[in-house]
N, C-alpha and C positions, 0 to 999 in steps of 0.2 A: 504493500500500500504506500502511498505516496504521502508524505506529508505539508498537508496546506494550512499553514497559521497564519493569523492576522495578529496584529498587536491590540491586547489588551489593554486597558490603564485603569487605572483605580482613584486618581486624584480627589474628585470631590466625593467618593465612597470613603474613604480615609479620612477626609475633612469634617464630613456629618459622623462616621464612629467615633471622634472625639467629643462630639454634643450630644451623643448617643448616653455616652459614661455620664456625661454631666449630671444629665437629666433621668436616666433610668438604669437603677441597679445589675450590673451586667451587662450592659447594653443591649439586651432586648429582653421580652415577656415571655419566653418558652428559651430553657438551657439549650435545647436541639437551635435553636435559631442562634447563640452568644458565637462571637469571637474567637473561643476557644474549642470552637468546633470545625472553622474554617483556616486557612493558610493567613499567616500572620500580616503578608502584607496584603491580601486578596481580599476582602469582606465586601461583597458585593453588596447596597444597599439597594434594594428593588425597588423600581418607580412603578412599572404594570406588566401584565402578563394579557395572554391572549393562548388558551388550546394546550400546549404543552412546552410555551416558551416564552420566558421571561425576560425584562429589559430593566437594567440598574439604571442609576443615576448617573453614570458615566456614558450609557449609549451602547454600552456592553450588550450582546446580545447571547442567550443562550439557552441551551433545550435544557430543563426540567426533568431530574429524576428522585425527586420528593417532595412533590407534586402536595404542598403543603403539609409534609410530615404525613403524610398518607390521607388529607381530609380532604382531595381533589380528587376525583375519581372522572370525572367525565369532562373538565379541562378550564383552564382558567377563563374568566366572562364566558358562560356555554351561556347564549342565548335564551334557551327557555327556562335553565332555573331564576338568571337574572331578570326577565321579563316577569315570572309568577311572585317573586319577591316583592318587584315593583309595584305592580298592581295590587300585592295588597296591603304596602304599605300605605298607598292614597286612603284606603280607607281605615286607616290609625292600627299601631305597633302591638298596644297594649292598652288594657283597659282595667278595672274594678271588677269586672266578673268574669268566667269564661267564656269566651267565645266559640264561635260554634266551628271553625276551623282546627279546634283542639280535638275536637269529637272523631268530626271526620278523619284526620290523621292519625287518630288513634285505633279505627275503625279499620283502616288500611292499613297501618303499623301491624296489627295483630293478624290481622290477616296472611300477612307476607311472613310473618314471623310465627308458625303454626302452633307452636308449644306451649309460645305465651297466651295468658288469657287477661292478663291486665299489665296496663303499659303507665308511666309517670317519665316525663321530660322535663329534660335538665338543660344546661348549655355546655358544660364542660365535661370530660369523662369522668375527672373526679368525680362530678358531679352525682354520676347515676354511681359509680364504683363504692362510694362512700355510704350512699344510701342501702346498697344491698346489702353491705356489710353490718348495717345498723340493724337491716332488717334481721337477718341472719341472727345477731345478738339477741335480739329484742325476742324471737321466735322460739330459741333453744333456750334461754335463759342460762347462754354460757360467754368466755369474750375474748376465747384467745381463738385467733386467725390463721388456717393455713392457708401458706401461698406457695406457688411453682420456686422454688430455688432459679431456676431455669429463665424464666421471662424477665425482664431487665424493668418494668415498669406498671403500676395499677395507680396510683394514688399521689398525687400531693400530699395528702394527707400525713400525720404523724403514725400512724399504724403500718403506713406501709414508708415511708422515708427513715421511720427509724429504725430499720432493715437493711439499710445501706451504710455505706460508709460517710453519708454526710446528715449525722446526728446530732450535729451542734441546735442546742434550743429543744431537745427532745427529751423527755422528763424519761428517766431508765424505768420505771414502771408502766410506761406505754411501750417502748422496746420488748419486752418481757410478754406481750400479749403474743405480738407474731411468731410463728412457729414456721418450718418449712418443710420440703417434701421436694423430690427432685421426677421432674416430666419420664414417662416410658418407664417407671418406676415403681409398681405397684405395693414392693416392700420397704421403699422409703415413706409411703403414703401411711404404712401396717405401720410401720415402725413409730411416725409421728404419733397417730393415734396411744399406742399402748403408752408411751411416754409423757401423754397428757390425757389420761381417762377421762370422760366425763366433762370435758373444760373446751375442746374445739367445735366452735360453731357454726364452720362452715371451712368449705376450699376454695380457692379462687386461683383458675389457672385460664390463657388464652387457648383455644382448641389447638391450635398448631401453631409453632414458632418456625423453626427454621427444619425440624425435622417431625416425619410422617410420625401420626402415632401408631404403633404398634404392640401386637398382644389383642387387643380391643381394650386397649387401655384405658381412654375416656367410660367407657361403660363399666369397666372394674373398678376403676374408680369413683362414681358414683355409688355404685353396690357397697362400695370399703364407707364410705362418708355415711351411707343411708343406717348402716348396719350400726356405726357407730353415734346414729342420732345428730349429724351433723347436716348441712344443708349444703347442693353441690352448686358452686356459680362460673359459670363461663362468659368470659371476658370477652367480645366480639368486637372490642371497640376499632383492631381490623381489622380480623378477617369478616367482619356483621356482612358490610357492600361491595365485598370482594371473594371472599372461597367459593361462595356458590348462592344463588335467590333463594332468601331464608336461612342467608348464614351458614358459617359450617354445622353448625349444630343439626340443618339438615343434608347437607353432604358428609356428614359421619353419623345420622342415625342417632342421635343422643338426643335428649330432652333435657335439661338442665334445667333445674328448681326457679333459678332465677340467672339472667344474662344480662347484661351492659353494651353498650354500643353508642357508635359516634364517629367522628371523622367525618368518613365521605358519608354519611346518613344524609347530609346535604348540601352533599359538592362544596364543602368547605364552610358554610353558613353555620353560625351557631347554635346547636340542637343536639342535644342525647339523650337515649332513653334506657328507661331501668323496665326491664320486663321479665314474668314470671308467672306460677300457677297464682292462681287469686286467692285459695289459704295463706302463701305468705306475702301478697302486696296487701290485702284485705288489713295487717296489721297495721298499716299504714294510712289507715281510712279511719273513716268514722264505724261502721255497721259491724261494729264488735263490743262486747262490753269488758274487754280488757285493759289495761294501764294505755293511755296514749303514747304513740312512738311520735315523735317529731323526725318526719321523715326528708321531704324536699321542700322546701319552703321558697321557690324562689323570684323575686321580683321580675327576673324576665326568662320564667319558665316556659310559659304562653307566648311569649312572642310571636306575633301572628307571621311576618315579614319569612322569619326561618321556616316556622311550621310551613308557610307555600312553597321554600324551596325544598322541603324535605321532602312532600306531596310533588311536587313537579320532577323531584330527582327520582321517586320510587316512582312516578308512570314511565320515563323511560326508561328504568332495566325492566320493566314489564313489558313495554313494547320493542325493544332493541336487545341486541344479544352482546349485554354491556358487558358481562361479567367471561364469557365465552371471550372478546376481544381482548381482554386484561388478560387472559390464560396466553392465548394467544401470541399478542405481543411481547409479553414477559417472556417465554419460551424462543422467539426468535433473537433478544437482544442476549439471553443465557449463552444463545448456540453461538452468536457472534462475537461475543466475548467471552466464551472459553475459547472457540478456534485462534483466536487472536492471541491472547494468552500461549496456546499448543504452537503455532506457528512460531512464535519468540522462546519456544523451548523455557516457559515462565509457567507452564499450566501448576506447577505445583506452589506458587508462590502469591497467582491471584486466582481467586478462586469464587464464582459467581452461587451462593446457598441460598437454603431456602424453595418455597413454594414459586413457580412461575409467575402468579400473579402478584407477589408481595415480597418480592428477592431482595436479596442485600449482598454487599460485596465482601470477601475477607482477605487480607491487605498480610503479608507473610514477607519475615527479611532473608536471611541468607540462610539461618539456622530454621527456618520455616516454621518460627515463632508469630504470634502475633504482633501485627506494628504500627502501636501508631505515628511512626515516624515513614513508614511505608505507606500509612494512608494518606498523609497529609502533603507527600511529595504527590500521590496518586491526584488529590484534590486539585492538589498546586497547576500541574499537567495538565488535567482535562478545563481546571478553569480557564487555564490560557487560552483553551482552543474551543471555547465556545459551548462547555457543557457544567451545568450546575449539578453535580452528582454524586452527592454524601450515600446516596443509595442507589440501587438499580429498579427504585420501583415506576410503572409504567401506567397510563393512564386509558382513556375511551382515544383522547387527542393524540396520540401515536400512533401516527403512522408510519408506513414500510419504509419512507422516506428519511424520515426520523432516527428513524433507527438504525437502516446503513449509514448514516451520516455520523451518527455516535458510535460504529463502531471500527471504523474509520478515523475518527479521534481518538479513541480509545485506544488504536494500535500506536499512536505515534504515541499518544503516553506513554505505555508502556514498552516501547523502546527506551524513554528513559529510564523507564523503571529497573529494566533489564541491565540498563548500563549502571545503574546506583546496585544494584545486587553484584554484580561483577566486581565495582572500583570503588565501592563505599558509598552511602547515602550523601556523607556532609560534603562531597563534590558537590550535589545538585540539589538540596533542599534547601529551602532560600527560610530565614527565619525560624522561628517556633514552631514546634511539632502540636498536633492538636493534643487533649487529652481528655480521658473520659468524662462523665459528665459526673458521675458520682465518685467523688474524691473527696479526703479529707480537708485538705486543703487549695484555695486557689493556687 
């Protein structure tokens, strides 16, 4: 392949990341968006998008492969979710009571979503994640949490952040709730249980991260959780509008007590929902005579403006073969960047995992360790050349054209890449390496 670069520049992106710090802690509102996740002197700051490619404030141009941290699913400004937003914002955001496009979207929500029988909307994943975990509480009358070892994220919250390594502000008696249990595992799952008798109130894992479940694992472990009086919750926040219409939950057969979801639920608009059998959202309601749970309470739960886009994003995967496309495309950008990878005699070194429609990249140095000094030279490379690509995930707006064209960049990357494994990374890595997001310290 031949390599075609233009010159990048980053000037007034560098300019405004300095008023960025000024004015807001980290320099942006989601750690995946901060500075320390991009190349030191590269921090594109985004002015608009269009479909599956992006434009910073320098004029920069470049194709999208996290496609808003995965809450874009059918492409940036897609005309009809932004037209159903419009329209009905004219007729006002929010109000004093429900409105009646809560119903209907919930009416449709559940529908698509077979297992569930009653749905509550949130705007952030937290949002709904926090509430089933309440609910779960509230339902067993128990308060320690298992979670996947394995999945990298569920909550803001303190029950789930104080599981990581960045616990500062987190009282050690909320630490001491989570428990853990590790994916494909069904004797790590035994094990936690016998280890805390009587006290876990529930599981919370995503149906599939980066590898297939196997055994019929999800269903074993629900049976482990039931058997144990615990309550089983599956995290959809992405695979809900991506593994398959109706979730993985219906493409691996499971029925899970209660589920969460969000992201692309509407092409990026903010909207999540907590759904589940109606014995345990019911605790959440009035038509019970049990202690009251204060469940979601939120001023812009209802937002009508999301709720249309949410409604206008589920008519088109019900009329378009949105989610089939996603497979699709993600399997052709896999094959072309592993070949590409194979061709530089680097296949062992970058390596494209995960599900086709929800891929991610792994970034390997010389000892075929993990690196994020490998990723960030990776970043470095492919920003120069026109592709924004912390991930390899793919959208409805990818097309065939898209694709050869990234992976045609992609190769010239990694020809550098190839040459920093040969003669040493700090040849060609220009500034700071990125680094995880949960660390002790900045």
């Amino acid at each position: 392949m031949k390599e075609t670069q233009r010159k990048y520049h980053f000037e007034k992106s560098l300019e405004l990341q300095k008023k960025f710090h000024e004015l807001i802690p980290g320099g942006a509102h989601t750690y995946a968006k901060g500075d320390d996740q991009f190349p030191e002197f590269m921090p594109p700051i985004i002015k608009r998008g269009k479909g599956c490619r992006v434009w910073d404030v320098d004029g920069n141009e470049y194709i999208e492969y996290a496609m808003g941290i995965r809450s874009v699913t059918l492409g940036h400004g897609f005309a009809p979710i932004v037209q159903a937003a419009y329209k009905q914002m004219q007729d006002g955001v929010n109000f004093i009571r429900p409105s009646l496009i809560e119903l209907e979207y919930a009416e449709e929500f559940l529908d698509y979503i077979e297992a569930a029988e009653m749905v509550k909307f949130g705007k952030n994943g937290s949002d709904v994640v926090n509430g089933a975990i309440k609910l779960a509480r509230a339902y067993t009358g128990r308060e320690k949490i298992g979670i996947c070892a394995d999945h990298p994220f569920f909550s803001v919250s303190d029950w789930f952040i104080g599981s990581t390594p960045m616990t500062a502000g987190i009282p050690e008696v909320v630490k001491s709730f989570t428990v853990k249990f590790n994916y494909n595992d069904i004797g790590s799952v035994e094990k936690m249980f016998a280890e805390n008798p009587g006290q876990v109130a529930c599981v919370i894992l995503e149906p599939v991260k980066y590898t297939e479940p196997t055994d019929n694992f999800l269903h074993k472990l629900k049976e482990v959780c039931h058997k144990n009086g615990a309550v089983f919750i599956l995290d959809e926040m992405i695979t809900g509008f991506r593994a398959d219409n109706g979730g993985a939950q219906k493409k691996y057969g499971i029925a899970p007590d209660l589920s969460t979801f969000g992201k692309a639920i509407a092409n990026g608009f903010a909207i999540s929902a907590l759904a589940g059998k109606r014995e345990l959202m019911e605790v959440g309601g009035l038509k019970h005579d049990k202690e009251r749970v204060f469940l979601l309470s939120l001023t812009h739960g209802g937002e009508t403006h999301a709720i249309a886009a949410a409604q206008a994003t589920l008519k088109f995967y019900k009329e378009n073969q949105v989610i089939e496309k996603l497979y699709e495309q993600g399997r052709k950008l896999r094959v072309g960047l592993t070949k590409a990878a194979a061709d530089l005699n680097i296949g062992d070194y970058f390596k494209v995992i995960g599900p086709d429609y929800c891929s991610v990249y792994n970034t390997l140095d010389e000892n075929k360790d993990h690196s994020e000094e490998f990723r960030t030279l990776y970043l470095q490379e492919t920003i120069k050349r026109g592709l924004l690509m912390p991930s390899t995930i793919v959208s409805y707006a990818h097309e065939d054209d898209d694709i050869n064209e990234t992976v045609e960049k992609v190769y010239d990357a990694l020809i550098i890449y190839k040459k920093a494994l040969d003669e040493g990374i700090d040849k060609y890595l220009i500034g700071k390496s990125v680094k995880p997001v949960f660390r002790k310290y900045s």
